[in-house]
N, C-alpha and C positions, 0 to 999 in steps of 0.2 A: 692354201687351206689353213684355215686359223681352226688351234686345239686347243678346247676347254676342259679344265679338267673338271670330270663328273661332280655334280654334288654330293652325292655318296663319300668320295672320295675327300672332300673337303671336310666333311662331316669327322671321316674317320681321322685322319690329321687333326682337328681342333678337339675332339675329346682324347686322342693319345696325348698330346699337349697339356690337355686337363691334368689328367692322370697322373703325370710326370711333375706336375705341380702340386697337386694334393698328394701322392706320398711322400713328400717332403715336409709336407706340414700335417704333422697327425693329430692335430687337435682343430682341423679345418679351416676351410678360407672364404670370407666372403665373398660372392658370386659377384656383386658387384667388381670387387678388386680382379675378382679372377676371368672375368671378360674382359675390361681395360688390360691385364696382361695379354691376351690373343685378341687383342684388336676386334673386338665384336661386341656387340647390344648384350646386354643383359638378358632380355628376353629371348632373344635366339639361342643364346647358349642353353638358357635353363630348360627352352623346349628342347635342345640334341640331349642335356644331360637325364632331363626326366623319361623320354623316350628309353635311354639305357635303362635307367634305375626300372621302368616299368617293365622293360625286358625283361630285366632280371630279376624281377622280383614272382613273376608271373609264366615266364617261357619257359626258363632253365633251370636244370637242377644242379645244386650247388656243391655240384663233385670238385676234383680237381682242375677241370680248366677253367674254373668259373674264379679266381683267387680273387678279384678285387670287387666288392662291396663299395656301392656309393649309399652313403647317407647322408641327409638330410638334417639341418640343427635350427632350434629359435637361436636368440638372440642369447641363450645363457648358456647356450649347447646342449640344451636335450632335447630327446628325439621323438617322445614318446607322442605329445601333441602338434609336432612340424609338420605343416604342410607342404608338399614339395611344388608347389605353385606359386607359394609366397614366401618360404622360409629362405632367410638372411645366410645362412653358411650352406657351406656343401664340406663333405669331408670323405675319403676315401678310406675305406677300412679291407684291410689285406693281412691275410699272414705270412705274405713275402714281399718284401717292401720291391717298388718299381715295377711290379707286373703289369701290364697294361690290355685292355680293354679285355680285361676279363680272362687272360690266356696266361699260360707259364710264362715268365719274360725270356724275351729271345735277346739273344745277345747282338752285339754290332757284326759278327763276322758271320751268324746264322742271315741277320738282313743281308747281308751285303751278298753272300749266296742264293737269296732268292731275288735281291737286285738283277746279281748275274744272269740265272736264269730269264728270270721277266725280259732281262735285254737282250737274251736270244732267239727269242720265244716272236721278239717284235721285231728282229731285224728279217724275219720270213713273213710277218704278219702287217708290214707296214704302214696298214690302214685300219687296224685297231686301235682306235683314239682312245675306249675305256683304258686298256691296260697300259698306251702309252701315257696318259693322266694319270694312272695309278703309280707307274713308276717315276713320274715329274715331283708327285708330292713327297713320296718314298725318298728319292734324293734331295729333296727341297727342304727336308725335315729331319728325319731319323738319323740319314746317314748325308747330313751338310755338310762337304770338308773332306766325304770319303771319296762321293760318286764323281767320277771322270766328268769333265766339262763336256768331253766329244762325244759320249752316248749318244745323241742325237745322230752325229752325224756318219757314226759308225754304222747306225743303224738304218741309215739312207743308203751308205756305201755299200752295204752287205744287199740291200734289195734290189739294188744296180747292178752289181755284178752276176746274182742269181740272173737276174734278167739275160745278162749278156750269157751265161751260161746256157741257158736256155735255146737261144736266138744265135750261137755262136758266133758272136761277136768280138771283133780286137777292140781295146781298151788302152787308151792310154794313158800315163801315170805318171802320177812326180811323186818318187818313194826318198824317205829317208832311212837309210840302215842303224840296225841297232846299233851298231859296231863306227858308225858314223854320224857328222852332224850336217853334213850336208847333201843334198835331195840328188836324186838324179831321175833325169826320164827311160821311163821302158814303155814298151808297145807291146802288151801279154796278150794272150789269147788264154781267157780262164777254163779252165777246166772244172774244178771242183770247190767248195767252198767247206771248211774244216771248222771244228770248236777245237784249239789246241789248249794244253796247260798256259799258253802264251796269250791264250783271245781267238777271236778269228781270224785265221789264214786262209789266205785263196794259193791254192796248184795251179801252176800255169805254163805255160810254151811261148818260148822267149826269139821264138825261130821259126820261118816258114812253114820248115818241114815239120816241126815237131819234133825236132832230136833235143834241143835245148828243155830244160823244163824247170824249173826254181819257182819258190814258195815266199808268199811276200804279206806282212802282219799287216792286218786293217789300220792297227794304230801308224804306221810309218806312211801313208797312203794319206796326201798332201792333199792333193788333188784328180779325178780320174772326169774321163770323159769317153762314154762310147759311142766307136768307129760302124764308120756305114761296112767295112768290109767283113767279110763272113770268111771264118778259118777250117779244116775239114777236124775232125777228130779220130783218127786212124785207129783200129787195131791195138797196135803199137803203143799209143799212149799209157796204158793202163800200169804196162811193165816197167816202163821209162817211169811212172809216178812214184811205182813201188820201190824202184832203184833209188830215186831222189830220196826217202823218207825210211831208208836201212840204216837200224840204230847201231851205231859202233862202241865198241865196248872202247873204256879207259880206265887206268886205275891210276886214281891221285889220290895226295894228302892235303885236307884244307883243317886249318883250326877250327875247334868245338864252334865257335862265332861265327864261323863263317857256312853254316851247313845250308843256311835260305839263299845262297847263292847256288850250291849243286840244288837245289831244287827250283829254281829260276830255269838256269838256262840247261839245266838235263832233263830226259825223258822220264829217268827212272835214275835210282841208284840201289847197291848195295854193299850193306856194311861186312869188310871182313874185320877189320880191327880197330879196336881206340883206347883212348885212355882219356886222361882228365882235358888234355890239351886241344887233341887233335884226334882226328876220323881219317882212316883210308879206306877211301870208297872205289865199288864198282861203278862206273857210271855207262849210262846210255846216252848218245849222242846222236843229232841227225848231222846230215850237211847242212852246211859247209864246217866238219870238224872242228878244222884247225882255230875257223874264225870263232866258232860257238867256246870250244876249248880256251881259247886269248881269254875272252872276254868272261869266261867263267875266271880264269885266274889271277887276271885284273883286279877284278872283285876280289875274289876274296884273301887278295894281301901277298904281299913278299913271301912269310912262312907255305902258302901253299903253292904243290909241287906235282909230276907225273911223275909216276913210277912202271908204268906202262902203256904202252908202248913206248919206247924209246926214243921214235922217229918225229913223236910229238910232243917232246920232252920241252923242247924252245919255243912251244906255240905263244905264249906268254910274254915272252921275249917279241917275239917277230913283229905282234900286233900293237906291243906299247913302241918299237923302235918305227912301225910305220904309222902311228897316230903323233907319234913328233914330229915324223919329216912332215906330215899332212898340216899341222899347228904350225909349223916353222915356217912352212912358205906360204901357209893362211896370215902371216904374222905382217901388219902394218911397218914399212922400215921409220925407220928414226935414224935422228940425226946422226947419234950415236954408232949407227951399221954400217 
């Protein structure tokens, strides 16, 4: 299936692009220069740009979402006699500079939340091309640099497994763990499909019977392929899910720098103490603890520590002493060994 993105959508991208050029320049730019910068005719532009200005001079009223004014200028920059069919500059006029198409300006972390969203919204919706063209130019554009390469294909992955959820189907998989760099194959039977603080996770049974059952992140998920065989879903599952996904409490100390690490890999946390340096937090944790606990401590440095429980004081330790023997014998010999 080949995906066009909407003209609508093209539209909206080349006058955000405008806009983000004329408030830069507050004494306007000529139309000519400012279509050779987005790659377009002259005349196409001035029809998207006049189309706006005609909106808005005529549609809307000029309350607060309305902050950017286009105007139109001759050649000496006044407005009074420009026609906006033939006149030489364009200029954006705003009382907050970089507001775009007319609205409050959103920042890169409000887009990037409605990126998110938009790309969950399509991993059920598959065969929404407007929104998935919407969200191609959104990452092509706005946010270049921010948006994951694999959205695409995460979001093929996620209508796959829905499928197989459906159809109860086995699945097979080459995952890589977070906690590792190399893949390995499972044969899941999915159960349920998640939006975690993580991305999307699939719940799954890892064993005939269904006693086994572990949760596995879209991003780690190499490659999948679904199985002609069909698996039962007991009962039993539901309990065994809710067993898998029991947040265990932990209390550690990570330094002030280090807190987007307890909020990476915890559920939740809370603060009983701090000072300038350092935070001792409650944390919430899923399975597998110990590995989720390593690899939070990892991160965030030597200085951070458990202070309870006890039993997973070493977690930290176990996980870096076994990513070395793993490095060590991944380790090419030399002459020297």
């Amino acid at each position: 299936m080949t995906i066009t993105t909407p003209v609508f959508v093209r539209r909206f991208e080349r006058v955000a692009h405008a806009l983000q050029i004329l408030t830069m320049h507050p004494d306007g730019v000529p139309l000519s220069r400012l279509a050779a910068e987005l790659d377009v005719d002259e005349q196409t532009l001035r029809a998207e740009i006049v189309a706006f200005y005609c909106a808005d001079s005529a549609a809307f009223d000029p309350g607060p979402l309305r902050q950017v004014r286009i105007e139109f200028l001759d050649r000496d920059g006044g407005v009074d006699d420009a026609d906006p069919a033939v006149a030489e500059l364009v200029r954006a006029s705003t009382e907050r500079p970089a507001a775009e198409i007319g609205v409050v300006h959103t920042s890169p972390a409000e887009l990037a939340n409605i990126y998110r969203a938009g790309q969950a919204l399509l991993s059920l919706e598959p065969e929404n091309d407007v929104l998935d063209g919407a969200l191609r130019a959104l990452g092509d554009t706005m946010l270049q640099g921010i948006r994951p390469v694999d959205d695409h294909w995460k979001a093929e992955l996620a209508a796959m497994l829905v499928e197989a959820i459906k159809r109860r189907r086995w699945v097979h998989i080459d995952y890589t763990p977070v906690w590792r760099d190399d893949s390995r194959e499972h044969r899941i039977a999915p159960y349920r499909l998640l939006r975690t603080r993580r991305g999307w996770e699939v719940d799954a049974g890892m064993s005939a019977d269904g006693r086994v059952v572990g949760s596995f992140l879209l991003t780690g998920i190499r490659e999948a392929t679904v199985l002609d065989e069909t698996f039962e879903r007991t009962p039993e599952i539901d309990d065994r899910l809710a067993t898998s996904r029991y947040e265990q409490q932990v209390e550690l100390v990570v330094p002030q720098d280090a807190r987007w690490a307890v909020d990476r890999f915890a559920e939740g946390s809370d603060v009983l103490a701090e000072d300038a340096e350092s935070v001792l937090l409650r944390v919430r944790l899923l399975p597998p603890v110990e590995r989720r606990l390593g690899i939070l401590l990892l991160t965030a440095g030597p200085e951070a520590f458990v202070t309870d429980p006890p039993v997973l004081a070493d977690a930290g330790r176990t996980l870096a002493r076994e990513l070395l023997e793993h490095h060590a014998g991944a380790r090419p010999t030399t002459a020297d060994d």
